[in-house]
CHARMM-style PDB file with segment names, atoms N, HN, CA, C and O in Angstrom:
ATOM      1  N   UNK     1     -62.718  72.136 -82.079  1.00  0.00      PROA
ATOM      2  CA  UNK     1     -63.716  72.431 -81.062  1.00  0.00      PROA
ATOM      3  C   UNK     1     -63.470  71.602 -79.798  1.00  0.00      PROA
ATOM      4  O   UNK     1     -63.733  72.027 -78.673  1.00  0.00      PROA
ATOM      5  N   UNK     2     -62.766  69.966 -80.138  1.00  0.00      PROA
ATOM      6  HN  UNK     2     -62.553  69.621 -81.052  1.00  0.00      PROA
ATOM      7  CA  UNK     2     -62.666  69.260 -78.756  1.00  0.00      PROA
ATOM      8  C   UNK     2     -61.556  69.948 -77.815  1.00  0.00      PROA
ATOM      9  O   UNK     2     -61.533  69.890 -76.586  1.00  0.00      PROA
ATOM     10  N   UNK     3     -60.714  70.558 -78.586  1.00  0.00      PROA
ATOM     11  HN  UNK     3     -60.733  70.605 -79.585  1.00  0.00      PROA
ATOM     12  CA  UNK     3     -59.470  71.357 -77.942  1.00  0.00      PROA
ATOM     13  C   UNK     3     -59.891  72.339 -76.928  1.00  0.00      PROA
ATOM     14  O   UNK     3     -59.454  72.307 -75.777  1.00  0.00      PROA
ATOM     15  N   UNK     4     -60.794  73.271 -77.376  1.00  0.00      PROA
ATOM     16  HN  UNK     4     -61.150  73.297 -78.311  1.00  0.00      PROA
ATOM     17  CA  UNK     4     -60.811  74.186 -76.546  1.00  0.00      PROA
ATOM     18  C   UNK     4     -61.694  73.972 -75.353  1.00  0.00      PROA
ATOM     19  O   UNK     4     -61.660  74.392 -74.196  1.00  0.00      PROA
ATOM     20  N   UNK     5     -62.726  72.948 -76.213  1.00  0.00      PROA
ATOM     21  HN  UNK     5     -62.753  72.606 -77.153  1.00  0.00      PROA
ATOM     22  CA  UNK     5     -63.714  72.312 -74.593  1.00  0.00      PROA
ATOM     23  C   UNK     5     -62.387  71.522 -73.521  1.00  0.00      PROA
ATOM     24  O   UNK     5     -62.181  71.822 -72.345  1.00  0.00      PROA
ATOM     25  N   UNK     6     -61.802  70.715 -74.142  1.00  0.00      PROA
ATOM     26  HN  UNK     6     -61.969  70.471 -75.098  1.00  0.00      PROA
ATOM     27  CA  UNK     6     -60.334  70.269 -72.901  1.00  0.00      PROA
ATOM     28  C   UNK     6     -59.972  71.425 -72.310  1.00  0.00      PROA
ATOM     29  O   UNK     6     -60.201  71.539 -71.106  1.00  0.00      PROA
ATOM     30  N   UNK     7     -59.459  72.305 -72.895  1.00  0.00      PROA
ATOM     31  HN  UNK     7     -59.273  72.212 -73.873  1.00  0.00      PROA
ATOM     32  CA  UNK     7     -59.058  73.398 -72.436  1.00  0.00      PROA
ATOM     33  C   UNK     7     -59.480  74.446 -71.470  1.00  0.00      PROA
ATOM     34  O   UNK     7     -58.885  75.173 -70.675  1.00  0.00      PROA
ATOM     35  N   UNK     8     -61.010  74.224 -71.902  1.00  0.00      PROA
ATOM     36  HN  UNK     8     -61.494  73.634 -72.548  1.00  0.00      PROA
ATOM     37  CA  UNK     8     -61.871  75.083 -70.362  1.00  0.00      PROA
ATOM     38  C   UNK     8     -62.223  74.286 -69.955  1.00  0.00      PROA
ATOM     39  O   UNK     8     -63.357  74.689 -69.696  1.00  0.00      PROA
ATOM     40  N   UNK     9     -62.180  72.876 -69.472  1.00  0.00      PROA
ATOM     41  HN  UNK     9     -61.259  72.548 -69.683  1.00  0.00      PROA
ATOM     42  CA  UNK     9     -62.241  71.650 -68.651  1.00  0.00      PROA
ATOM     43  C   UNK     9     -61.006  72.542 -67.842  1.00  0.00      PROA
ATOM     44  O   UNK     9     -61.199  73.400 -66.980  1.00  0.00      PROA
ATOM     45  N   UNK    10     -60.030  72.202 -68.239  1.00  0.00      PROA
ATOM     46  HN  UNK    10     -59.873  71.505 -68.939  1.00  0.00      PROA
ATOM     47  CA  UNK    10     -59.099  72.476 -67.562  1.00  0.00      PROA
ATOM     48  C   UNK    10     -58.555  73.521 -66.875  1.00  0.00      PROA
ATOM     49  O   UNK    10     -57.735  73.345 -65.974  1.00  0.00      PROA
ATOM     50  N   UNK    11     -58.920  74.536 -67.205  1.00  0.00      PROA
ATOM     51  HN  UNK    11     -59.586  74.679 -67.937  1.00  0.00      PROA
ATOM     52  CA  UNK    11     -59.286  75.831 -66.606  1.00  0.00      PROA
ATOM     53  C   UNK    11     -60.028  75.541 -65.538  1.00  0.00      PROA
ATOM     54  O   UNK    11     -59.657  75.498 -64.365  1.00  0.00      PROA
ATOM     55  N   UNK    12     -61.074  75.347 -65.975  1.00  0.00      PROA
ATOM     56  HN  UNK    12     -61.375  75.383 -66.928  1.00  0.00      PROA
ATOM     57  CA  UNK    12     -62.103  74.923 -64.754  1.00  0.00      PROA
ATOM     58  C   UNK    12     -61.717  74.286 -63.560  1.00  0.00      PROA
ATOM     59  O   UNK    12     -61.786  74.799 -62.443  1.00  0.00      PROA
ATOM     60  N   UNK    13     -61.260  73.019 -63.852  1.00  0.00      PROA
ATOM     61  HN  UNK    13     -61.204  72.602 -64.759  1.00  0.00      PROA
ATOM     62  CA  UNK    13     -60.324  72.776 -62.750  1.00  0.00      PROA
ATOM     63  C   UNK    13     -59.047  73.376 -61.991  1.00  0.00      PROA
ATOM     64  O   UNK    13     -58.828  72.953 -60.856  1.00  0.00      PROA
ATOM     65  N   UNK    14     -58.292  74.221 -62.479  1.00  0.00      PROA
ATOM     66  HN  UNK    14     -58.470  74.565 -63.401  1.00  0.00      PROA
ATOM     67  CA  UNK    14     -57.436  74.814 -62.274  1.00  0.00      PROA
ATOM     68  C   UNK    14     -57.902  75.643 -61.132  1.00  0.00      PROA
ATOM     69  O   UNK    14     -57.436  75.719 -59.996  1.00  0.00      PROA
ATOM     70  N   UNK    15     -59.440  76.557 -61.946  1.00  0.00      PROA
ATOM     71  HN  UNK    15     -59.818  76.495 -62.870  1.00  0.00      PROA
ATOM     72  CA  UNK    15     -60.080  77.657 -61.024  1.00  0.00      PROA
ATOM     73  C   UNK    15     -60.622  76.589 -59.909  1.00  0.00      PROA
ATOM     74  O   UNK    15     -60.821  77.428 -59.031  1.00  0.00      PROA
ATOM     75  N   UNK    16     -60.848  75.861 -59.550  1.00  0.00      PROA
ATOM     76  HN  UNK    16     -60.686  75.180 -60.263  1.00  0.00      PROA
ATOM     77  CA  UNK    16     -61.275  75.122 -58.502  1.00  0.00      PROA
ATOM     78  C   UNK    16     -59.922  74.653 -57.732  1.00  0.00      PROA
ATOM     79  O   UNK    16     -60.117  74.219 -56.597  1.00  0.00      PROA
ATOM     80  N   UNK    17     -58.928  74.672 -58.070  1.00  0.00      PROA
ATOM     81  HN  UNK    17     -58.769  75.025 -58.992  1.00  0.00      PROA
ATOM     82  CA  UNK    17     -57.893  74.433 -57.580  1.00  0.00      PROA
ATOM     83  C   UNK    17     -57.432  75.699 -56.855  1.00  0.00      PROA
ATOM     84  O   UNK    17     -56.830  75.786 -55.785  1.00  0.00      PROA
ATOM     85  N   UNK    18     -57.827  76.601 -57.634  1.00  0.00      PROA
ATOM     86  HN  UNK    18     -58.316  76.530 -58.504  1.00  0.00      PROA
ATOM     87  CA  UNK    18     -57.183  78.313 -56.897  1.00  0.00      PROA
ATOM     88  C   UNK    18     -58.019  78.336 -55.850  1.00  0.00      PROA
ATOM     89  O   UNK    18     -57.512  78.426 -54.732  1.00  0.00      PROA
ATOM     90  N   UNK    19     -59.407  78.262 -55.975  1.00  0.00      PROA
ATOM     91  HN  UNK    19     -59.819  78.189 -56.883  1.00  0.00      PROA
ATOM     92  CA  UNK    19     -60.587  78.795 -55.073  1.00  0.00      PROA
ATOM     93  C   UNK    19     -60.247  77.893 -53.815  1.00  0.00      PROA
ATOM     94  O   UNK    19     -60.070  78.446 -52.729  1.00  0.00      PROA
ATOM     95  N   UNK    20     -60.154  76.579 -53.932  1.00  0.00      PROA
ATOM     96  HN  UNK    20     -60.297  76.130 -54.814  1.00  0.00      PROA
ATOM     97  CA  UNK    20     -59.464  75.663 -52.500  1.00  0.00      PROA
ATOM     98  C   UNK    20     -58.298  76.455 -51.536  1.00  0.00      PROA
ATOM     99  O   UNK    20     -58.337  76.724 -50.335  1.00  0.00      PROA
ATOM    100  N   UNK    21     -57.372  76.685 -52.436  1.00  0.00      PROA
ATOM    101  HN  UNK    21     -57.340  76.467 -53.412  1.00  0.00      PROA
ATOM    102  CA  UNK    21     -56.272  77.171 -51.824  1.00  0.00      PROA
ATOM    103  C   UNK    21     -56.538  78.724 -51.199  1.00  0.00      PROA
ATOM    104  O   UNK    21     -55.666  79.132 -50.433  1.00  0.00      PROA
ATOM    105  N   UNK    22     -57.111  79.168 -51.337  1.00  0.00      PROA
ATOM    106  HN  UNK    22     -57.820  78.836 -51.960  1.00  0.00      PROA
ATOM    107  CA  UNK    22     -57.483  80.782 -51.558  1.00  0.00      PROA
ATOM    108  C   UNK    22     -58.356  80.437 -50.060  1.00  0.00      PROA
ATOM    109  O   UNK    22     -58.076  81.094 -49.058  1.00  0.00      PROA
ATOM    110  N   UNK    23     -59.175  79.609 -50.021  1.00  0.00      PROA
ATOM    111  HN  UNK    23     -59.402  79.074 -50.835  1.00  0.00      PROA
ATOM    112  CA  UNK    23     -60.113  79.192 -48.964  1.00  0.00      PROA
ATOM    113  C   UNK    23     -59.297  78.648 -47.788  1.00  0.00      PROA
ATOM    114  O   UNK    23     -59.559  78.990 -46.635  1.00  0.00      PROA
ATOM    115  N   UNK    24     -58.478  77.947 -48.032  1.00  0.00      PROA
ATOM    116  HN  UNK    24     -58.265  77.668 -48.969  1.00  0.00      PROA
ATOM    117  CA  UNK    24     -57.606  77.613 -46.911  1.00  0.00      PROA
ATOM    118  C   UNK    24     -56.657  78.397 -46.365  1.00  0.00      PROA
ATOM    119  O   UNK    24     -56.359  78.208 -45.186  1.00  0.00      PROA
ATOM    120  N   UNK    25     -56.023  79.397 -47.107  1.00  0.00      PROA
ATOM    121  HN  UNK    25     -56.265  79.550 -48.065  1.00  0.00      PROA
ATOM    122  CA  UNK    25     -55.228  80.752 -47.070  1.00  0.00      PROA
ATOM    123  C   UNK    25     -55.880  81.833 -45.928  1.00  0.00      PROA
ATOM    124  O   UNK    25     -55.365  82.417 -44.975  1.00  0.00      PROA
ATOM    125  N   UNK    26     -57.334  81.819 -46.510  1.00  0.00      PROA
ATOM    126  HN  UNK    26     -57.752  81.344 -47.285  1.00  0.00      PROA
ATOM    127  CA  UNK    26     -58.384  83.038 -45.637  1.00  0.00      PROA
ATOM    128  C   UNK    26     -58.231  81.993 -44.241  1.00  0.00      PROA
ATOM    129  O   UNK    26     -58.259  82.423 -43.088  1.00  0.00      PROA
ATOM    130  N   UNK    27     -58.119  81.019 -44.488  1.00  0.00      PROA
ATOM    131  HN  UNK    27     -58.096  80.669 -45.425  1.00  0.00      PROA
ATOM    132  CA  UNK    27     -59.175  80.188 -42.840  1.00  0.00      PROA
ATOM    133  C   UNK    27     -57.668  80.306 -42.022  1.00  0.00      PROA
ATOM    134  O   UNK    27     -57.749  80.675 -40.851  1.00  0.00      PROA
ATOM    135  N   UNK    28     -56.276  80.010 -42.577  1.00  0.00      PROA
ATOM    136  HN  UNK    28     -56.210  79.711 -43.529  1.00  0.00      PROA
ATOM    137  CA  UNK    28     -55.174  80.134 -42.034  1.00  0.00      PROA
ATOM    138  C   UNK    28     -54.829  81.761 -40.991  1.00  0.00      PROA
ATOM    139  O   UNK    28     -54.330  82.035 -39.900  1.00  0.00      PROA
ATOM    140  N   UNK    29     -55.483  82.523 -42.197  1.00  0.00      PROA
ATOM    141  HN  UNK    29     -55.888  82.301 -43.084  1.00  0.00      PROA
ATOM    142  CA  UNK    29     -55.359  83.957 -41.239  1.00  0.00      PROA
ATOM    143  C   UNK    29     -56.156  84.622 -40.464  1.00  0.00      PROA
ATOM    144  O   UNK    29     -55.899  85.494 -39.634  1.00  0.00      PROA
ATOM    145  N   UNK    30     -57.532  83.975 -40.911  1.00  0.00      PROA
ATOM    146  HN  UNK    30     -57.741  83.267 -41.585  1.00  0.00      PROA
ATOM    147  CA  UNK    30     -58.163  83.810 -39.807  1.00  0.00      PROA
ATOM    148  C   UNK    30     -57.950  83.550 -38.621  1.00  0.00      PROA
ATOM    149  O   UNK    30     -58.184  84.370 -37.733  1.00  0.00      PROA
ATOM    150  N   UNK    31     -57.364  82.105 -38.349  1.00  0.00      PROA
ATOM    151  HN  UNK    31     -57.173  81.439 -39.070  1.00  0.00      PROA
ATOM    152  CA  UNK    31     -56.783  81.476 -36.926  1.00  0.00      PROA
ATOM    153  C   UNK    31     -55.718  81.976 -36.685  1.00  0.00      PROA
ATOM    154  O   UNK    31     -55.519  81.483 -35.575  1.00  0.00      PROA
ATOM    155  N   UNK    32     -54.643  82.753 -36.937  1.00  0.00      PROA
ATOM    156  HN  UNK    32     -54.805  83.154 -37.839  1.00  0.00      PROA
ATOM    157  CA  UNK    32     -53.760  83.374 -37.031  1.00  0.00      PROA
ATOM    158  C   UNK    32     -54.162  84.635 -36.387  1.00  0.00      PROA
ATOM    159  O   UNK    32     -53.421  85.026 -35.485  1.00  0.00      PROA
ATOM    160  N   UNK    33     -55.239  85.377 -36.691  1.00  0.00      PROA
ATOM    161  HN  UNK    33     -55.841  85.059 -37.424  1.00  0.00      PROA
ATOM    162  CA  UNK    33     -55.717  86.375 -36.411  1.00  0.00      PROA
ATOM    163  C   UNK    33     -56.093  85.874 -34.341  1.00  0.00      PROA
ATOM    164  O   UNK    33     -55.338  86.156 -33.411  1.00  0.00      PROA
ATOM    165  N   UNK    34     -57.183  85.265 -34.254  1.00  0.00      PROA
ATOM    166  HN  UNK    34     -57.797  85.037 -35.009  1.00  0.00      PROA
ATOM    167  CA  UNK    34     -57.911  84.640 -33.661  1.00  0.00      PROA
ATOM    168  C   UNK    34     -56.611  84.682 -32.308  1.00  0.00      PROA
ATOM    169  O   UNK    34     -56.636  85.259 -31.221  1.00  0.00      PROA
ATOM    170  N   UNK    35     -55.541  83.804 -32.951  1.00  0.00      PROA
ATOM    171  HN  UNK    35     -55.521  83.335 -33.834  1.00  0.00      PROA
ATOM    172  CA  UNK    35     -54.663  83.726 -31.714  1.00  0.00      PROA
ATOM    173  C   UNK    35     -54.105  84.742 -31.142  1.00  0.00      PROA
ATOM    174  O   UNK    35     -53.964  84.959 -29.938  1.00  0.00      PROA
ATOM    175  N   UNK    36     -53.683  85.573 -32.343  1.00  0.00      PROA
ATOM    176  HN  UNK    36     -53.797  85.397 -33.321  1.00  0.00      PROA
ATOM    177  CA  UNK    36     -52.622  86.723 -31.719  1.00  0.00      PROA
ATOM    178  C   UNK    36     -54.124  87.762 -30.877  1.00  0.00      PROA
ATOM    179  O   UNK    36     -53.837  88.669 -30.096  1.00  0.00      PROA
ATOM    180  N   UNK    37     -54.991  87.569 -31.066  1.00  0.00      PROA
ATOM    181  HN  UNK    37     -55.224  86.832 -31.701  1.00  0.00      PROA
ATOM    182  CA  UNK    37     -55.721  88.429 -29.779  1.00  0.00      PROA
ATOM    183  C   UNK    37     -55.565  87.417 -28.640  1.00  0.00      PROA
ATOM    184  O   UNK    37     -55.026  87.878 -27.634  1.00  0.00      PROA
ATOM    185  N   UNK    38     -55.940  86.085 -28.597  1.00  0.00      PROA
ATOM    186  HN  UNK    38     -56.377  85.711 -29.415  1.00  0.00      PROA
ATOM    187  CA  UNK    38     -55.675  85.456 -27.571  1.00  0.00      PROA
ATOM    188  C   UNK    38     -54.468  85.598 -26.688  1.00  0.00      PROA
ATOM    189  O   UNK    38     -54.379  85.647 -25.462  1.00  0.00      PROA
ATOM    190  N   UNK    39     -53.320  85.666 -27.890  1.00  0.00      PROA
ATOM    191  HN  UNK    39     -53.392  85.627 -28.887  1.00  0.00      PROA
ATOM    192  CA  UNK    39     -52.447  85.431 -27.096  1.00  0.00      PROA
ATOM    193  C   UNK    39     -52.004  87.326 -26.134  1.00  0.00      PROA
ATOM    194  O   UNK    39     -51.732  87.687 -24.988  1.00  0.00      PROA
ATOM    195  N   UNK    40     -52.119  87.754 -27.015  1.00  0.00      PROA
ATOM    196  HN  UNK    40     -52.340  87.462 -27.946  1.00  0.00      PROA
ATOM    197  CA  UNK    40     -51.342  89.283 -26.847  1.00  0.00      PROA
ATOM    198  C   UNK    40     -52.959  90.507 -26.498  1.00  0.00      PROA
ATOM    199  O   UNK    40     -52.979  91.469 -25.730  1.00  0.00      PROA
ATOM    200  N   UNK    41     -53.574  90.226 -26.969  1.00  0.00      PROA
ATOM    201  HN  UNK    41     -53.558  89.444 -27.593  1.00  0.00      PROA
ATOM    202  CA  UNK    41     -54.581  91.614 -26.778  1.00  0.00      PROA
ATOM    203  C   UNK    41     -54.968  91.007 -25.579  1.00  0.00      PROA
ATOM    204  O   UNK    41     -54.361  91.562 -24.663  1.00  0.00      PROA
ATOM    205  N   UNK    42     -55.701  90.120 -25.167  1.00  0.00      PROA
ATOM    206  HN  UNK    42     -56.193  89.669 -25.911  1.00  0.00      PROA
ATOM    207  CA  UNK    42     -56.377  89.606 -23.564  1.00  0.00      PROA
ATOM    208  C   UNK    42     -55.572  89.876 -22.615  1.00  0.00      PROA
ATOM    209  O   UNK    42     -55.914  90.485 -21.602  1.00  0.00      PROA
ATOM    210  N   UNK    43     -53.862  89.249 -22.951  1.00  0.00      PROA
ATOM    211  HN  UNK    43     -53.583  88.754 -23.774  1.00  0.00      PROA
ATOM    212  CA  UNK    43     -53.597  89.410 -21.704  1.00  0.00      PROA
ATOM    213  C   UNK    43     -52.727  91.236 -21.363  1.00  0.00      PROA
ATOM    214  O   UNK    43     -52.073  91.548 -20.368  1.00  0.00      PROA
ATOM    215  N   UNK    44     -53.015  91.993 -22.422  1.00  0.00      PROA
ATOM    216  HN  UNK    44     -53.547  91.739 -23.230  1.00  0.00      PROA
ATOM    217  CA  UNK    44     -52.948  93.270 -22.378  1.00  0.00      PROA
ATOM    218  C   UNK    44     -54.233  93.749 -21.364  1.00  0.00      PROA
ATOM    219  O   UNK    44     -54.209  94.453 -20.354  1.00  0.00      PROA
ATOM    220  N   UNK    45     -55.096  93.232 -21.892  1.00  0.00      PROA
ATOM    221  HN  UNK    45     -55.116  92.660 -22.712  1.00  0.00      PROA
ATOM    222  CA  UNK    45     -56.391  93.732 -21.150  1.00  0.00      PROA
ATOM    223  C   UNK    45     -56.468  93.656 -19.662  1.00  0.00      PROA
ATOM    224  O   UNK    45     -56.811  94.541 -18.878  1.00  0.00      PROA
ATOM    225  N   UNK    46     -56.016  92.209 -19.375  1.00  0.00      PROA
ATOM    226  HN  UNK    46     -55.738  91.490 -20.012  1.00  0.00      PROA
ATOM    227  CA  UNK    46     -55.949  91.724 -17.956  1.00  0.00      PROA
ATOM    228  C   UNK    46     -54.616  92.206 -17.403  1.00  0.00      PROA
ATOM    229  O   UNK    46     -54.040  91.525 -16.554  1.00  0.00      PROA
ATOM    230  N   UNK    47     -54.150  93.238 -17.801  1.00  0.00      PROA
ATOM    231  HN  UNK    47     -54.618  93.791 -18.490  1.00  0.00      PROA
ATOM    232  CA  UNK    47     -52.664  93.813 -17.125  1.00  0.00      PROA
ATOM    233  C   UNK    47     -53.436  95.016 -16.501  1.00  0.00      PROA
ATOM    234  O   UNK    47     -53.482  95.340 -15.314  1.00  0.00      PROA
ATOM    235  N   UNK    48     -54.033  95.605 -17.585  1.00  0.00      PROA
ATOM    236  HN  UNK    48     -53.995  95.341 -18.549  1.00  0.00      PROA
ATOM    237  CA  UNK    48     -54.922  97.172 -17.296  1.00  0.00      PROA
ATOM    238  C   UNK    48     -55.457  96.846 -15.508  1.00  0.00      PROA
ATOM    239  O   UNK    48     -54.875  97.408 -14.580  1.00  0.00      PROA
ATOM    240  N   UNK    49     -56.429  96.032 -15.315  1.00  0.00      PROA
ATOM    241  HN  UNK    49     -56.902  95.575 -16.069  1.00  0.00      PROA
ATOM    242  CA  UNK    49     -56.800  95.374 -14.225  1.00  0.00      PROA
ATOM    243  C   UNK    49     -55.926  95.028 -13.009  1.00  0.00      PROA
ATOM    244  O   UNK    49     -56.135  95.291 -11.824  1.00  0.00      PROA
ATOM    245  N   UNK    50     -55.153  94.538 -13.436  1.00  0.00      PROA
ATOM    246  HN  UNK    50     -54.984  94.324 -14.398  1.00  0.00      PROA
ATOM    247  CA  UNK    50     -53.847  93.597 -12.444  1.00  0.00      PROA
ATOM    248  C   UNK    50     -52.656  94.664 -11.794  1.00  0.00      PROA
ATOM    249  O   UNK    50     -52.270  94.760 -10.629  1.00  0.00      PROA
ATOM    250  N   UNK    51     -52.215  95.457 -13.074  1.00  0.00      PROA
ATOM    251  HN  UNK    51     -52.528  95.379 -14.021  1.00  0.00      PROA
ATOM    252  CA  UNK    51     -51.534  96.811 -12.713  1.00  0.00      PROA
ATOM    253  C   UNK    51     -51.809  97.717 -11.392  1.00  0.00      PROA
ATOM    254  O   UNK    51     -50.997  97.822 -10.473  1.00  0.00      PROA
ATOM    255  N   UNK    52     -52.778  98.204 -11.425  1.00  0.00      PROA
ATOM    256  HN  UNK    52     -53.438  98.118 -12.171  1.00  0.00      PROA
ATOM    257  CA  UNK    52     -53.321  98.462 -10.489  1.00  0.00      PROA
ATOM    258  C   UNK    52     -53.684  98.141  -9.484  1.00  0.00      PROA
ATOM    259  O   UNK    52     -53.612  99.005  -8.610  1.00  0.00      PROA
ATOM    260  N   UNK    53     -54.091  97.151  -9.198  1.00  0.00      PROA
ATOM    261  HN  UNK    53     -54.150  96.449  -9.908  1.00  0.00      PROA
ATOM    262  CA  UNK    53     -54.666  95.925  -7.759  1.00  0.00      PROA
ATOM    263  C   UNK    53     -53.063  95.917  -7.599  1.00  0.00      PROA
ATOM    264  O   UNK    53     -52.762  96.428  -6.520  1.00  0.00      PROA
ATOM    265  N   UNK    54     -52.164  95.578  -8.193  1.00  0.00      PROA
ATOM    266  HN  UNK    54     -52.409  95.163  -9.069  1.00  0.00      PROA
ATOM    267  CA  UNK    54     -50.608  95.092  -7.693  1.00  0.00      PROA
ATOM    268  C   UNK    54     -50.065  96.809  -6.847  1.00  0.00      PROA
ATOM    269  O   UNK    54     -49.593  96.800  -5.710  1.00  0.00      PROA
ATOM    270  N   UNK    55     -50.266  98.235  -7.714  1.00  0.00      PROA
ATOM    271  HN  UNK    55     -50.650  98.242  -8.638  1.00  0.00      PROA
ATOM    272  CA  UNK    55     -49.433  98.785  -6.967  1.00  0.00      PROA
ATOM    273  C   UNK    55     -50.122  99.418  -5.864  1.00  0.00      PROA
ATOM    274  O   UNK    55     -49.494 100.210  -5.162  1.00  0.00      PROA
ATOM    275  N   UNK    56     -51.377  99.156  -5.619  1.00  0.00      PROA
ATOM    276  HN  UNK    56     -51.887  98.512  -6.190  1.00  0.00      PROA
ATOM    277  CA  UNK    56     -52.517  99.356  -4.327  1.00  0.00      PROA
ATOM    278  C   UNK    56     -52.035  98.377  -3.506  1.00  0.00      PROA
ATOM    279  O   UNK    56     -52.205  98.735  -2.341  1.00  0.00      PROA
ATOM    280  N   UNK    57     -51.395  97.068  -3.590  1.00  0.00      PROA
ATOM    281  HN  UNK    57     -51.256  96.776  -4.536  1.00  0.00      PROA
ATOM    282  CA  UNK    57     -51.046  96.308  -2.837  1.00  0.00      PROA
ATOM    283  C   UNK    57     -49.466  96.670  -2.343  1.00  0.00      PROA
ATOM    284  O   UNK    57     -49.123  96.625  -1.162  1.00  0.00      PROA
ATOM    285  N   UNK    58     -48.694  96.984  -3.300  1.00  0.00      PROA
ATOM    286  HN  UNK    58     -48.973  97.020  -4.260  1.00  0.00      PROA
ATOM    287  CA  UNK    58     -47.632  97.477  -2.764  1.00  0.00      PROA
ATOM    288  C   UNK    58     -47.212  99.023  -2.444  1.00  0.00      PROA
ATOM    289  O   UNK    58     -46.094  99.473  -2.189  1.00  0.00      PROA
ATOM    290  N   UNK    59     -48.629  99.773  -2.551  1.00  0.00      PROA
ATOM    291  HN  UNK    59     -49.537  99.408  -2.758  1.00  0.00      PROA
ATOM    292  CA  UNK    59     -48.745 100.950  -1.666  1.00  0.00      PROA
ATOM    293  C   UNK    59     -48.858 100.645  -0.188  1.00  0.00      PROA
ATOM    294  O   UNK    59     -48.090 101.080   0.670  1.00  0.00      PROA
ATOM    295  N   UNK    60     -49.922  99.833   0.025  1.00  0.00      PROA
ATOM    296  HN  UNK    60     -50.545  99.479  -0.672  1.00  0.00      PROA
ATOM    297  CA  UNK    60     -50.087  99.728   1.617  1.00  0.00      PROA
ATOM    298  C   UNK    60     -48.764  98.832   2.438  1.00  0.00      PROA
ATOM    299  O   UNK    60     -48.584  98.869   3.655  1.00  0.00      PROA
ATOM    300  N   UNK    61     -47.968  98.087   1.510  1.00  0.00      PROA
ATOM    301  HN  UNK    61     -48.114  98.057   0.521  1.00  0.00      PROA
ATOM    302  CA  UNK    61     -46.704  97.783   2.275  1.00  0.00      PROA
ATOM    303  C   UNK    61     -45.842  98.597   2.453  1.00  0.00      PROA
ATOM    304  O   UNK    61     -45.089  98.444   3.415  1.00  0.00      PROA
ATOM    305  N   UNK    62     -45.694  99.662   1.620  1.00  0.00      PROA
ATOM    306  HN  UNK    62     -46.306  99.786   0.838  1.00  0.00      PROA
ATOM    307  CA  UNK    62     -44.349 100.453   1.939  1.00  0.00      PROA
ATOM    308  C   UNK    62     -44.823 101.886   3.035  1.00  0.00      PROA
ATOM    309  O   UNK    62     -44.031 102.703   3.506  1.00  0.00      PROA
ATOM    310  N   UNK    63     -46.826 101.849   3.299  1.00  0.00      PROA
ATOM    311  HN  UNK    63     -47.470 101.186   2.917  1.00  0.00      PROA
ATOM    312  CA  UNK    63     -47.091 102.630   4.004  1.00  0.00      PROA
ATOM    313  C   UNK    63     -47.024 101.633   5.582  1.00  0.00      PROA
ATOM    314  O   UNK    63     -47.491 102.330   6.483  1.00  0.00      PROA
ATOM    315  N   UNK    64     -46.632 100.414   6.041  1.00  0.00      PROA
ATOM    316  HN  UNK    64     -46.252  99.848   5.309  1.00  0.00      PROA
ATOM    317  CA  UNK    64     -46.385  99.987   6.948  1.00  0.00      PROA
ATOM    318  C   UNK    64     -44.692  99.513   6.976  1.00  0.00      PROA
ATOM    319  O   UNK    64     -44.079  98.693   7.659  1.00  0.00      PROA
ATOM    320  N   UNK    65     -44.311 100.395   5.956  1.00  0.00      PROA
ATOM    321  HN  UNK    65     -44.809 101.061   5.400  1.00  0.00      PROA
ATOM    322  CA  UNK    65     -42.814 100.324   6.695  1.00  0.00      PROA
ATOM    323  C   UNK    65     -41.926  98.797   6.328  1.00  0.00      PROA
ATOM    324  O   UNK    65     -41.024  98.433   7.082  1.00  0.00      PROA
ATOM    325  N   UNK    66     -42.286  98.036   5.168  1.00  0.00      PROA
ATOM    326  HN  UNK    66     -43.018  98.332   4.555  1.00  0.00      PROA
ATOM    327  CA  UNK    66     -42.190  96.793   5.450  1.00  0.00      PROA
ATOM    328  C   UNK    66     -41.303  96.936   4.064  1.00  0.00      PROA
ATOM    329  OT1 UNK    66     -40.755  95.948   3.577  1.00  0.00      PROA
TER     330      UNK     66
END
């Protein structure tokens, strides 16, 4: 009987050992997630915007000949 109580002691800990890692895994891709919009979707967004203002700006130069 002491065997198998060690034994789901140890389990137990084991499963607390998975559930840590499993928790730090999610929070990793989380921030992972988090960046690649930072890095890549925003400044997609702010092109949509910028695109435009840029070739309105280099419409009116090539309509003065320059």
């Amino acid at each position: 009987m002491d065997e198998i109580l060690r034994k789901l002691e140890e389990q137990d800990k084991k499963l607390d050992a998975i559930y840590k890692s499993a928790e730090k895994t999610r929070k990793y891709f989380l921030w992972t997630l988090i960046i690649t919009i930072v890095v890549i979707v925003l400044p997609l967004i702010g092109l949509i915007f910028a695109v435009p203002a840029l070739l309105k700006s280099l419409g009116a130069y090539s309509t003065l000949g320059l």
